[in-house]
OpenMM code with the backbone's topology and positions (N, CA, C; nanometers):
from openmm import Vec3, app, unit

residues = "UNK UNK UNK UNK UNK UNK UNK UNK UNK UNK UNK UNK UNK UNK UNK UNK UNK UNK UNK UNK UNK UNK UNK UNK UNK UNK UNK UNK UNK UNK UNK UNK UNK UNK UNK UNK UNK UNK UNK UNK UNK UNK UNK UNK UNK UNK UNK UNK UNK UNK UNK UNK UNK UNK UNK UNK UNK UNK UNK UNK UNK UNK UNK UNK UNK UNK UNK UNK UNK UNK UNK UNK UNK UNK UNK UNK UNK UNK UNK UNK UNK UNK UNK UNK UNK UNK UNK UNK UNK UNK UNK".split()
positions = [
    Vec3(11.9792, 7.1923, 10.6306),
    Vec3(11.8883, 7.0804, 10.6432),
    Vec3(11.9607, 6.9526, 10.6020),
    Vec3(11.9930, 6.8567, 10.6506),
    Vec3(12.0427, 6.7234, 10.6732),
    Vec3(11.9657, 6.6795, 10.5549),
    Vec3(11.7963, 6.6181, 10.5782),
    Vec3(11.7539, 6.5575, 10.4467),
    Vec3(11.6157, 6.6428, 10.4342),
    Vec3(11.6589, 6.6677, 10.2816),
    Vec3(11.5344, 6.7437, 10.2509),
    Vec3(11.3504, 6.6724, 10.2542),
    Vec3(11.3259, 6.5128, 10.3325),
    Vec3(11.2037, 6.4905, 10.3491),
    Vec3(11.2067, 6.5071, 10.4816),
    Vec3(11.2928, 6.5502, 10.5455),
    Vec3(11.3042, 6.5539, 10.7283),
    Vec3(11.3307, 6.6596, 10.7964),
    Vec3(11.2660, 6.7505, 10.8788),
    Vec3(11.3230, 6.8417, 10.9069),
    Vec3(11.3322, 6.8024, 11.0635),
    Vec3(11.4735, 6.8678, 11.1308),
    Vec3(11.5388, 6.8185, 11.2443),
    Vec3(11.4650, 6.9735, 11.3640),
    Vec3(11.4285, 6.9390, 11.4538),
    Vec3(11.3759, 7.0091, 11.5809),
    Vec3(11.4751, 7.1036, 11.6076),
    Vec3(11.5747, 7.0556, 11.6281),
    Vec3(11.6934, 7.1895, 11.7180),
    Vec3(11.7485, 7.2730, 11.6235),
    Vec3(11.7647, 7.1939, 11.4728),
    Vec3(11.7997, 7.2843, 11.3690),
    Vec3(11.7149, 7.4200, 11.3097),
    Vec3(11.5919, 7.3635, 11.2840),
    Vec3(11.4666, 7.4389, 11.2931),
    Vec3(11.4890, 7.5566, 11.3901),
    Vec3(11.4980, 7.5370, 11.4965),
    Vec3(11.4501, 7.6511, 11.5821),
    Vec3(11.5880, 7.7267, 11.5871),
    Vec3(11.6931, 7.6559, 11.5445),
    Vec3(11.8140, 7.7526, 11.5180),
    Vec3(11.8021, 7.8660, 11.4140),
    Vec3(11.7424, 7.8013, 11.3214),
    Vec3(11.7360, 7.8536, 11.1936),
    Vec3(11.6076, 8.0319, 11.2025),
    Vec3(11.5471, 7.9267, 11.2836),
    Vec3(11.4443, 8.0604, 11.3312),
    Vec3(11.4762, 8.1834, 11.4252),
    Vec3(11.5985, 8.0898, 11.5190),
    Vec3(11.6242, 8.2264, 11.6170),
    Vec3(11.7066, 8.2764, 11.5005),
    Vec3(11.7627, 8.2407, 11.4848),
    Vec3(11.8845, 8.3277, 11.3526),
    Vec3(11.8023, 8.4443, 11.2547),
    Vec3(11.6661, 8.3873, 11.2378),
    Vec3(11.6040, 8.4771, 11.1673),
    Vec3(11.5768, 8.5635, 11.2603),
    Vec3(11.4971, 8.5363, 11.3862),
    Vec3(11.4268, 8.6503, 11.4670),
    Vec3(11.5713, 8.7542, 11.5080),
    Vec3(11.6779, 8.7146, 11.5425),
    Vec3(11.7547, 8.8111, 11.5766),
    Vec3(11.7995, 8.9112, 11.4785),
    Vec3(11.7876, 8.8661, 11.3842),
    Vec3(11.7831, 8.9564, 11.2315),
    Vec3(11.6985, 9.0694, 11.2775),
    Vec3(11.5901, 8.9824, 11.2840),
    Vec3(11.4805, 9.1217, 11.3038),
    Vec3(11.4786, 9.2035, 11.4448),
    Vec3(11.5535, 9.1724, 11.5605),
    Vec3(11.5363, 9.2270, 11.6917),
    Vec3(11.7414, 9.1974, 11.7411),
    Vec3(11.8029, 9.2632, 11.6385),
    Vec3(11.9155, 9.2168, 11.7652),
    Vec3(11.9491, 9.2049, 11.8706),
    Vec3(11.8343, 9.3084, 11.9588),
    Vec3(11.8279, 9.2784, 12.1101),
    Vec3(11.8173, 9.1112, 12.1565),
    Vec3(11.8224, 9.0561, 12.0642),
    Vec3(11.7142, 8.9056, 12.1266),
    Vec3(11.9006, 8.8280, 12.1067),
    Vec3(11.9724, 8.8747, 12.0900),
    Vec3(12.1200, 8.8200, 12.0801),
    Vec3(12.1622, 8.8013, 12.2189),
    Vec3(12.1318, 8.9823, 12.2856),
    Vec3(12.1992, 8.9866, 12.3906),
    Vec3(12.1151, 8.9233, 12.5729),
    Vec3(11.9616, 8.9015, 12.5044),
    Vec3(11.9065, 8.8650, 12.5831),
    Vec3(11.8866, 8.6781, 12.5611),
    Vec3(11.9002, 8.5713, 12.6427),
    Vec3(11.8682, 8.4492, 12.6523),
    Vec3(11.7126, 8.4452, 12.5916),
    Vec3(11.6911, 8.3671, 12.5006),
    Vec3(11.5546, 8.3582, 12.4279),
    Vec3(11.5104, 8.1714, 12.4719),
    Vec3(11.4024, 8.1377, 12.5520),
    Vec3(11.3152, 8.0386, 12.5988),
    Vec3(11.2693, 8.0079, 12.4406),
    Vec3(11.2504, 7.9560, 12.4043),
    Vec3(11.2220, 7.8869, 12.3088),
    Vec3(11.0228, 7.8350, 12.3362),
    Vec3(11.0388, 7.7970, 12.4411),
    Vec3(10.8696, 7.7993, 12.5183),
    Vec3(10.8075, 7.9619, 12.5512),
    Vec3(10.8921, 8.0371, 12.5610),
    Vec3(10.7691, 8.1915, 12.6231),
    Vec3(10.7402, 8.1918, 12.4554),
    Vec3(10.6372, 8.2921, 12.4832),
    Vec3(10.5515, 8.3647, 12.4337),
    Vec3(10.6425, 8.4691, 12.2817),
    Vec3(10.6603, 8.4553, 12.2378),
    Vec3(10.7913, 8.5968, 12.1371),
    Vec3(10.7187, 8.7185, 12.1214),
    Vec3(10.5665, 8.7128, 12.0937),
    Vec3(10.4441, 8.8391, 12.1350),
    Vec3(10.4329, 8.8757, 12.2902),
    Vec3(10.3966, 8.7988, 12.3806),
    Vec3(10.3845, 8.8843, 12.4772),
    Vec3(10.5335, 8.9157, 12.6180),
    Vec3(10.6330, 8.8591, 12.5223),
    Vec3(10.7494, 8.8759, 12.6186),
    Vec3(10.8213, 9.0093, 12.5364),
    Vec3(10.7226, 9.0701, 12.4154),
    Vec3(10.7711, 9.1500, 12.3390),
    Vec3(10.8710, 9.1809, 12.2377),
    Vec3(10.9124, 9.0205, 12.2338),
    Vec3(11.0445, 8.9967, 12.1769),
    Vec3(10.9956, 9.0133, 11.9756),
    Vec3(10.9267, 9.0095, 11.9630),
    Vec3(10.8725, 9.0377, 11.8427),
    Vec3(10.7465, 9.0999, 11.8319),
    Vec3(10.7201, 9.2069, 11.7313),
    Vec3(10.5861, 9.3154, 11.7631),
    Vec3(10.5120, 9.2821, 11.6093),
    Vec3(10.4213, 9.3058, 11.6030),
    Vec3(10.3009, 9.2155, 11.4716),
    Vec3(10.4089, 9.2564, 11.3542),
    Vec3(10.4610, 9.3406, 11.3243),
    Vec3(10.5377, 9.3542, 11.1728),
    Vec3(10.6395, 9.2234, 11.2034),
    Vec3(10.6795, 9.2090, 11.3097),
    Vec3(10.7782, 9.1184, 11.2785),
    Vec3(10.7600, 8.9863, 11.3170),
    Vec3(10.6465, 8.9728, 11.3419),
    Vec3(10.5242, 8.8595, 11.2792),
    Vec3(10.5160, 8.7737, 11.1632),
    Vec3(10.4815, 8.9145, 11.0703),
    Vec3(10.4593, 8.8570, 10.9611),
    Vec3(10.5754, 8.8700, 10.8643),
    Vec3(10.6703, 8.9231, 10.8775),
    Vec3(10.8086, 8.9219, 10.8654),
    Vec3(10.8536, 8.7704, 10.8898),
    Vec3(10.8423, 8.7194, 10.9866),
    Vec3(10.8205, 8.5419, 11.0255),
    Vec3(10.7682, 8.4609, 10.9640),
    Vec3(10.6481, 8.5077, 10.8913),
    Vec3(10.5724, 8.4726, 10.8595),
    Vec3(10.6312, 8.4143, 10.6744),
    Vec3(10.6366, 8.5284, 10.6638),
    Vec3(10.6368, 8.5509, 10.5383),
    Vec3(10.8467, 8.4522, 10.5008),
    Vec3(10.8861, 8.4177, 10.6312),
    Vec3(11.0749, 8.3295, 10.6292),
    Vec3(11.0263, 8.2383, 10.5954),
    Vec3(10.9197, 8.1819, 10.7030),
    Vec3(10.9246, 8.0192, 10.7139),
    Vec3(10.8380, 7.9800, 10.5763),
    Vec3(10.7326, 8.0434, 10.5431),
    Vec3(10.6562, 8.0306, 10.3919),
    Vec3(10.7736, 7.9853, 10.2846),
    Vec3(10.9006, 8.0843, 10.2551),
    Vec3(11.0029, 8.0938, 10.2007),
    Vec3(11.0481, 7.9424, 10.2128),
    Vec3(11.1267, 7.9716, 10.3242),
    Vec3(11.2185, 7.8261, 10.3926),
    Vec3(11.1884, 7.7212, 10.3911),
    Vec3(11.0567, 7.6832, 10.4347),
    Vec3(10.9970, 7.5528, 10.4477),
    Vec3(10.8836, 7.5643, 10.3517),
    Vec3(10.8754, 7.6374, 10.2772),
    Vec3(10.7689, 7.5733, 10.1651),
    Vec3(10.6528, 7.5395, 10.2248),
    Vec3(10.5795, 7.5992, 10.3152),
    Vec3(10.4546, 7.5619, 10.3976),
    Vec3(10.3638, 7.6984, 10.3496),
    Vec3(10.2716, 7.7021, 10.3240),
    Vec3(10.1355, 7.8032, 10.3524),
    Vec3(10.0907, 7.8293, 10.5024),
    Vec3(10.0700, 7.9328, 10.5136),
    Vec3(10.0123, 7.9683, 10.6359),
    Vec3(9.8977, 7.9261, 10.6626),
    Vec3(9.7927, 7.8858, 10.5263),
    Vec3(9.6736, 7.8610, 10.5471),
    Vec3(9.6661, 7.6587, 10.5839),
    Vec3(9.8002, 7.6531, 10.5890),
    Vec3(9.8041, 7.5068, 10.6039),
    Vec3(9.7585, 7.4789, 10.7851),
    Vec3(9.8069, 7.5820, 10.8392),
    Vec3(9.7453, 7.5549, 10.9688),
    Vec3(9.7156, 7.6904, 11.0176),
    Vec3(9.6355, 7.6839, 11.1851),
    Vec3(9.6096, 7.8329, 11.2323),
    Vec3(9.7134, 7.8385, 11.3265),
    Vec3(9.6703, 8.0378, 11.3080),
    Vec3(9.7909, 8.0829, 11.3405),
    Vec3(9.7246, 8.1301, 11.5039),
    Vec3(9.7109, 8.0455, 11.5749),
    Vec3(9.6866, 8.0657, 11.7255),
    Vec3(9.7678, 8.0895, 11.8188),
    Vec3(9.7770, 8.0937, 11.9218),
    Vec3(9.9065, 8.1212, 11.9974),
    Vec3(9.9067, 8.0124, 12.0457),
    Vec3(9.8252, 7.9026, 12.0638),
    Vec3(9.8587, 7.7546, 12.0436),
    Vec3(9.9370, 7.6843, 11.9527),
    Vec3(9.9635, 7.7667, 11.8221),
    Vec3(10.0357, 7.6861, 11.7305),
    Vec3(10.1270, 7.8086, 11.6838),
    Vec3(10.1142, 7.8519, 11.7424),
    Vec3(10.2040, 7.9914, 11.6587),
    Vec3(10.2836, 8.0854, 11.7666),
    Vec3(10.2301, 8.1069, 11.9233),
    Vec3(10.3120, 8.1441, 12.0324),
    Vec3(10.4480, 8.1781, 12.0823),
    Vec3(10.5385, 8.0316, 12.0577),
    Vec3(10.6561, 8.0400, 12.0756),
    Vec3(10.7323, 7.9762, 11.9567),
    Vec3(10.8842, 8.0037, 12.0066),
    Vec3(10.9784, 7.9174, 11.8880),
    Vec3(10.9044, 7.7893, 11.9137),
    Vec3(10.9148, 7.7034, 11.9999),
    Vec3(10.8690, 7.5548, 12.0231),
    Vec3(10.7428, 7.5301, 11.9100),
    Vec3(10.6500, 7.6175, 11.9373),
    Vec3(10.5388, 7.5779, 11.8490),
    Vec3(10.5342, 7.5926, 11.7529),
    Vec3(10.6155, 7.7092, 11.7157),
    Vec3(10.5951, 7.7691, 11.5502),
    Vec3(10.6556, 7.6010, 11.4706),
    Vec3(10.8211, 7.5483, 11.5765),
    Vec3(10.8548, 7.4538, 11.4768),
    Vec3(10.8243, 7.3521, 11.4883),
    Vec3(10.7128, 7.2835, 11.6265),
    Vec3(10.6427, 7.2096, 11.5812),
    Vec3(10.5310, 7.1707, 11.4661),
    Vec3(10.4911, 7.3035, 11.4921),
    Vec3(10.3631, 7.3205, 11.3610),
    Vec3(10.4483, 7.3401, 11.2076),
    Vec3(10.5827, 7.3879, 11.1592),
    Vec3(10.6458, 7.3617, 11.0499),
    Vec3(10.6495, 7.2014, 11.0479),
    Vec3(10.7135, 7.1390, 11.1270),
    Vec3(10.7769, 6.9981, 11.1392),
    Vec3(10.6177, 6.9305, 11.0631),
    Vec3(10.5152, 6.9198, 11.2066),
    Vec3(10.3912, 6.8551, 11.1473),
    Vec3(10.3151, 6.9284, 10.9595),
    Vec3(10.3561, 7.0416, 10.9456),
    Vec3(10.2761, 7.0511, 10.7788),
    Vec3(10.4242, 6.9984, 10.7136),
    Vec3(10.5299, 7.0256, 10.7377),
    Vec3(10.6143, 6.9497, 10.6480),
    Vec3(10.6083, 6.7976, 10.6113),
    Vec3(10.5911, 6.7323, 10.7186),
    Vec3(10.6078, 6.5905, 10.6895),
    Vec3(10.4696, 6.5657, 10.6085),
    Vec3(10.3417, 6.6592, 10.5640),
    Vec3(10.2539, 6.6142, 10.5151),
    Vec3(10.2338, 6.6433, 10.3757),
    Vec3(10.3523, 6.7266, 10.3260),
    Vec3(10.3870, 6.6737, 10.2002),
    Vec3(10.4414, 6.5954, 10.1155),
] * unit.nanometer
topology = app.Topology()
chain = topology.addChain("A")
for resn in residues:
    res = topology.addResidue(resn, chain)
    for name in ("N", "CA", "C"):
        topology.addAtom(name, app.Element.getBySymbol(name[0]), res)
């Protein structure tokens, strides 16, 4: 992280694929969209959900209960680190 009141978009979602491939090394050898779905393209299954769940809580110091976890805000890489980006800057 560059500055700790800022968190950067492309870094973020680096930081996240780095985690998800942890949990699925298949997702190394396959090109990962950053926009699909990581549930219904199967690329992650509910344990490794909340396995996700439970990084970014860690990493970014956010609560889950800070926002919902919809597939509007929670769906893809794109959204998950939009929705980090927006509860971060609101501390």
């Amino acid at each position: 992280m560059k500055n700790k009141n800022k968190l950067d978009f492309e870094e973020t979602c680096n930081e996240l694929l780095k985690f998800l491939i942890k949990l699925n090394p298949s997702l190394k050898k396959n090109k990962v969209d950053i926009k699909d779905s990581l549930l219904e393209k199967g690329q992650i299954d509910s344990f490794m959900a909340l396995e996700l769940i439970n990084f970014i809580e860690k990493k970014f110091k956010i609560k889950f209960s800070d926002f919902n976890l919809s597939r509007e805000n929670f769906g893809s890489i794109e959204k998950i680190v939009k929705q980090i980006i927006k509860n971060f800057k609101k501390k």
